[in-house]
C-alpha positions in Angstrom: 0.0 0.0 0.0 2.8 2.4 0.9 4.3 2.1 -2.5 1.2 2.2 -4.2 1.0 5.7 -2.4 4.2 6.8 -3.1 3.8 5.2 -7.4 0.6 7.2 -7.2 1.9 10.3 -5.8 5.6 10.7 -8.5 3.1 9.9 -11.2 0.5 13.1 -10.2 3.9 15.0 -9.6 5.0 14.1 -13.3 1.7 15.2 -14.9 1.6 18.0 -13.0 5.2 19.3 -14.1 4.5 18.1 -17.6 1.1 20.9 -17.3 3.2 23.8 -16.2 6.2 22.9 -19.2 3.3 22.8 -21.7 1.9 26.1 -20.0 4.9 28.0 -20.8 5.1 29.0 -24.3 7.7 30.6 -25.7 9.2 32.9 -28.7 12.3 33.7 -29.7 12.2 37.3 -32.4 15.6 38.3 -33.5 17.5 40.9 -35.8 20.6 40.4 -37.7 22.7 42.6 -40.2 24.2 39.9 -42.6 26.5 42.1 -44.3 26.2 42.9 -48.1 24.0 39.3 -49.2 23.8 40.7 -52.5 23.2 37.9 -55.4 26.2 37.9 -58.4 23.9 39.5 -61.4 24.0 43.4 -62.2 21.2 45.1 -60.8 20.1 47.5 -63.5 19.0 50.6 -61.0 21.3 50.1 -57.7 24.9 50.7 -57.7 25.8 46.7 -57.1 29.3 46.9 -59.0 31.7 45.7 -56.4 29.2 42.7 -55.5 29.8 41.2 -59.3 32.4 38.8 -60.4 34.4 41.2 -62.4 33.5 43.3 -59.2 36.4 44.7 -56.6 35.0 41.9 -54.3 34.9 39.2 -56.9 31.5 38.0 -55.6 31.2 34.8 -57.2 28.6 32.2 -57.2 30.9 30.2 -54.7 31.1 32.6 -52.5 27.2 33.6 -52.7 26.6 29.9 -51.7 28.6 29.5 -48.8 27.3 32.8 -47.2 24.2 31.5 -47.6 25.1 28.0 -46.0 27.2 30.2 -42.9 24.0 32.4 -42.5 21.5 29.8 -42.7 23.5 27.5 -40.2 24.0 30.5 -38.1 20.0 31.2 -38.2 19.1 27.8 -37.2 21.1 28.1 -34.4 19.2 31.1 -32.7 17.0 30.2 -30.1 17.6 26.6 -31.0 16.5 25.4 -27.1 13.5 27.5 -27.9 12.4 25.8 -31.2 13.9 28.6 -33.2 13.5 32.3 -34.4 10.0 32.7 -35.1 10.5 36.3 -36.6 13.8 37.6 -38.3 14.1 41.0 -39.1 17.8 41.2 -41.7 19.1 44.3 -43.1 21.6 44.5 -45.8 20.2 42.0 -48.4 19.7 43.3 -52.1 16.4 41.8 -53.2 14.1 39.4 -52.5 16.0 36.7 -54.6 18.4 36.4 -51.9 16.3 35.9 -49.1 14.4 33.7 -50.6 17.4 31.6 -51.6 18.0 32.2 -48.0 15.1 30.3 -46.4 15.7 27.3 -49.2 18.8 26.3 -47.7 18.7 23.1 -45.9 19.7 24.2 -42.4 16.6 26.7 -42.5 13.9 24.3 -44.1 12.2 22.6 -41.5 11.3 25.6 -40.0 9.0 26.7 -43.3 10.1 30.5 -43.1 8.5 32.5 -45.6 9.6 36.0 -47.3 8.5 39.6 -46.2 10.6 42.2 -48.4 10.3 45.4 -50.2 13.0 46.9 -52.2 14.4 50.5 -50.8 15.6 53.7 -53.2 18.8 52.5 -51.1 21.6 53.8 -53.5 23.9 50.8 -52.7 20.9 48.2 -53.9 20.2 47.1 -50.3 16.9 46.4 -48.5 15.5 45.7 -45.0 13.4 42.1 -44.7 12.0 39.9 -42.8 11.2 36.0 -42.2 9.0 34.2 -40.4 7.8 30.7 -38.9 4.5 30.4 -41.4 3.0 27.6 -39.1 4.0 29.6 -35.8 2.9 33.2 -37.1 0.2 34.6 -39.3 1.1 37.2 -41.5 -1.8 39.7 -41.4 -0.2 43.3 -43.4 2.8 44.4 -44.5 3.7 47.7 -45.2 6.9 49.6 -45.8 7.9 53.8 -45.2 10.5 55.8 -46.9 12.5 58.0 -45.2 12.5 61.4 -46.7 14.3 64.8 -45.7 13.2 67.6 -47.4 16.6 69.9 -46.8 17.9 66.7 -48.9 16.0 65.4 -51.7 18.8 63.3 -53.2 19.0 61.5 -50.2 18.3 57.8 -50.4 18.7 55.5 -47.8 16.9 52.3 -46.5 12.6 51.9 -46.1 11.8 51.1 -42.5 9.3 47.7 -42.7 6.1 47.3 -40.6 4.8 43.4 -40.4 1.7 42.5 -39.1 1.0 39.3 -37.6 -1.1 36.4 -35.3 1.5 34.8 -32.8 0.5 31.2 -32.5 -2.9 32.2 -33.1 -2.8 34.3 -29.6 -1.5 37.3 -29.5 -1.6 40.0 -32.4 2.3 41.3 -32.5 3.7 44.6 -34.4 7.1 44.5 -35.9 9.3 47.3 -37.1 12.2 47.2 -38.8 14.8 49.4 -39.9 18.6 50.1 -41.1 19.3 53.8 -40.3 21.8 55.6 -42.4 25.4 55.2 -41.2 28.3 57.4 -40.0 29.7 57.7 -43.2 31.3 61.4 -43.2 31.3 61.8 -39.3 29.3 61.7 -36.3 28.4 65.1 -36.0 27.3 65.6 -39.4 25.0 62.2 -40.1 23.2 62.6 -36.8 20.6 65.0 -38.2 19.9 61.7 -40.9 19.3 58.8 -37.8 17.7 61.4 -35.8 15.1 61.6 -38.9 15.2 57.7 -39.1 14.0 57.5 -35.2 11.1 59.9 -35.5 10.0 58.3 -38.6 9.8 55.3 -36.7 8.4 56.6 -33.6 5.8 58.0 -35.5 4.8 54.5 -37.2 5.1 53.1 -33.2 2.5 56.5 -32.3 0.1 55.5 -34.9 -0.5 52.1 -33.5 -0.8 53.1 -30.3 -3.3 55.9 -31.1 -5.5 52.8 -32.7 -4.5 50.3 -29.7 -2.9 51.7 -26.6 -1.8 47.9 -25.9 -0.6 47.5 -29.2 2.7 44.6 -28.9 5.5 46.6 -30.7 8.6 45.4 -31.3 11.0 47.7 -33.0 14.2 46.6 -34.4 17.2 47.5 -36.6 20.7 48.3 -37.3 20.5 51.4 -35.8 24.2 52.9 -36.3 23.6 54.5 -32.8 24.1 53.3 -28.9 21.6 52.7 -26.8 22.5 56.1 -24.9 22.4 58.3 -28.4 19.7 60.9 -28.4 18.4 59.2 -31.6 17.1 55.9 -29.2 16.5 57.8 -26.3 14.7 61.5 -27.5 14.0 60.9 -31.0 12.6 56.9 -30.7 12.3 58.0 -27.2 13.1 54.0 -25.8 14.1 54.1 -22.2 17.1 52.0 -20.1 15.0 51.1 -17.3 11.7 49.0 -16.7 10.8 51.2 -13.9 10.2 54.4 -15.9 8.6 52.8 -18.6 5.1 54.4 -18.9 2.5 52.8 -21.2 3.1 55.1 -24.4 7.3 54.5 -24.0 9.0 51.9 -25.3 11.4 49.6 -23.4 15.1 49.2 -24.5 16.4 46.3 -23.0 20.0 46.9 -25.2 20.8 49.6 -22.9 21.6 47.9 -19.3 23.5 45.2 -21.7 25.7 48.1 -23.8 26.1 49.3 -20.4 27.8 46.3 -19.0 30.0 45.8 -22.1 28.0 43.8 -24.5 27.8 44.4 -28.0 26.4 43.6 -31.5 29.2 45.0 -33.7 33.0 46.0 -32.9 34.7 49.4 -34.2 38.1 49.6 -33.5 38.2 47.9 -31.1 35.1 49.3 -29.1 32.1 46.9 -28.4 29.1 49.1 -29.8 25.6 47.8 -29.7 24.1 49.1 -32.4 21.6 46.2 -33.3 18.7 46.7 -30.9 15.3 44.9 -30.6 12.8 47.3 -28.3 9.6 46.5 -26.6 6.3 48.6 -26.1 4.8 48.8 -22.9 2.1 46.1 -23.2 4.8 43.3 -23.8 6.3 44.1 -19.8 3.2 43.7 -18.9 0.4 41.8 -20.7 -2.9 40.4 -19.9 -3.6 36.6 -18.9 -2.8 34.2 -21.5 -0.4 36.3 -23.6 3.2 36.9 -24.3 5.5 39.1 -22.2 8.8 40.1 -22.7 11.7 37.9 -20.8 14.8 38.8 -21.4 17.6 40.0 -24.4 20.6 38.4 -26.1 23.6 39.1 -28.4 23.8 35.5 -30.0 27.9 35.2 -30.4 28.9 31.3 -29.8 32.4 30.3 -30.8 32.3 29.7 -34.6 30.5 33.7 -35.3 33.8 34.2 -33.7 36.9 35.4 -35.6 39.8 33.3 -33.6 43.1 35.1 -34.7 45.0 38.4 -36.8 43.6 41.4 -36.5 39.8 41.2 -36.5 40.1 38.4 -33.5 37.4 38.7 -31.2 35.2 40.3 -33.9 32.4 39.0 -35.6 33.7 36.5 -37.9 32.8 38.6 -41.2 32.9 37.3 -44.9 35.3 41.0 -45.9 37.7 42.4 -44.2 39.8 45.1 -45.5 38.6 44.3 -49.2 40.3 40.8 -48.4 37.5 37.4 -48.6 37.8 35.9 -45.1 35.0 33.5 -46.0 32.7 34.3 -42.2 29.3 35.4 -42.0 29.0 38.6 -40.9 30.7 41.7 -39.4 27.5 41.9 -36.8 26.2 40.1 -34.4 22.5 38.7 -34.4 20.5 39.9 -31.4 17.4 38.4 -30.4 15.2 38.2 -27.2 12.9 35.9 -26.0 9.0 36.2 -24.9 7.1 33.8 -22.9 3.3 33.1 -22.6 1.9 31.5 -19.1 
């Protein structure tokens, strides 16, 4: 009888745990800058020259394929534990021939990603994107923004993306994503551009909250800026700290990591984290039954890793210094988890 009891009691124990695992749902979302994924055939609008065979790069059909093997691995990787990336936003891609190649590489099919892309008046030919989990989210609109200055009408740079989508069939989710325009010519005089970039995409993030003050926004990008530039913190206006998060802010978890010496990207030397992923309000603190934001992560494991000369400790890239060095990327992905009790 006693061992009945105690049979009886490990096997109520076991169903029990096995109820709260299966009550805990989670998702991993994640950004990633895959450096210059442009195919090998001449664009006939974008300046694609150096990306050609005959290019300054020679950028030949070998060595489209293997960056597309080392990004697709790399991808799978992500989140693995978790059952994968369910959303991937990617900047620097040229068209949508490339990210569809992308998701048809083995390593990447038995997670059935499909394509959100829209080509940019980008002068260099490259694009923001996205992919996603079709069986895990619903894609419900899609649309993308230019970014326009009027003191600089030749100006071209990047659109900023906006996908729509159903979460497991739960939770309606917001994504934007964006590549801001770089430092090229100095600090000090390309601020005035990501400044623009942020309040373009604050105002797509105002929009939907004006509609749904509990809108689930996620904002993410290659921002070319800290954490602690007044691009994130006045013009996106994304906070450091949960505490003084009211529910029209946003929620940058990036900061507290930048802060304590993680980064996405390396400049000389200097950790910079200028891949971000950034939360509204209603992901810190959702209703029953939906998803809430856990927690952030630079994804660096050894083989992203360059292991000697002089880019070790960087993000094994696939150019350095106009020489091949055959990696994946001069950035690091970034993604951060969300669970649903």
């Amino acid at each position: 009888m006693y061992h009945k009891k105690i049979t009886s009691f490990l096997i109520i124990s076991l169903l029990f745990l096995c109820i709260q695992i299966q009550a805990q749902k989670t998702a991993v979302i994640g950004f990633y800058n895959v450096e210059n994924l442009y195919d090998t055939e001449k664009d006939s609008i974008a300046d694609d020259s150096e990306f050609l065979p005959t290019g300054a790069y020679q950028w030949t059909l070998e060595r489209y394929h293997h960056k597309l093997k080392y990004l697709s691995f790399a991808i799978s990787e992500m989140g693995k534990e978790h059952g994968g990336v369910v959303v991937l936003g990617v900047c620097e891609v040229e068209n949508e021939r490339v990210m569809n190649d992308l998701v048809a590489q083995e390593a990447l099919k038995p997670f059935k990603y499909k394509v959100a892309h829209h080509d940019s008046p980008d002068r260099r030919g490259v694009d923001v994107a996205f992919i996603y989990q079709s069986e895990r989210f619903e894609r419900i609109a899609f649309q993308h923004f230019e970014l326009k200055i009027p003191e600089k009408p030749e100006f071209k740079t990047r659109d900023q993306l906006l996908l729509v989508g159903v979460l497991d069939q739960a939770d309606t989710l917001y994504f934007i994503a964006g590549h801001w325009p770089s430092k090229r010519g100095g600090e000090a005089r390309s601020n005035p551009l990501r400044m623009a970039a942020a309040k373009l995409t604050r105002s797509i993030v105002d929009s939907l909250l004006n509609v749904n003050p509990n809108a689930k926004i996620i904002v993410m990008g290659d921002f070319n800026d800290n954490p602690n530039a007044k691009s994130i913190t006045v013009g996106l206006g994304a906070k450091g700290k949960v505490n003084e998060v009211t529910p029209l802010d946003l929620f940058n978890p990036m900061w507290k990591m930048y802060r304590d010496g993680f980064g996405s990207y390396v400049f000389r030397g200097n950790r910079e984290m200028i891949d971000q992923i950034i939360v509204s309000y209603a992901l810190l603190r959702p209703r029953p039954n939906s998803y809430k934001f856990i927690s952030a992560h630079v994804f660096s494991p050894n083989f992203l890793i360059t292991k000697s000369g002089s880019y070790q400790g960087y993000p094994f890239r696939s150019y350095g210094g106009g020489s091949y060095l055959g990696g994946y990327s001069d950035h690091f992905p970034v993604y951060i988890i969300l669970q649903k009790k």
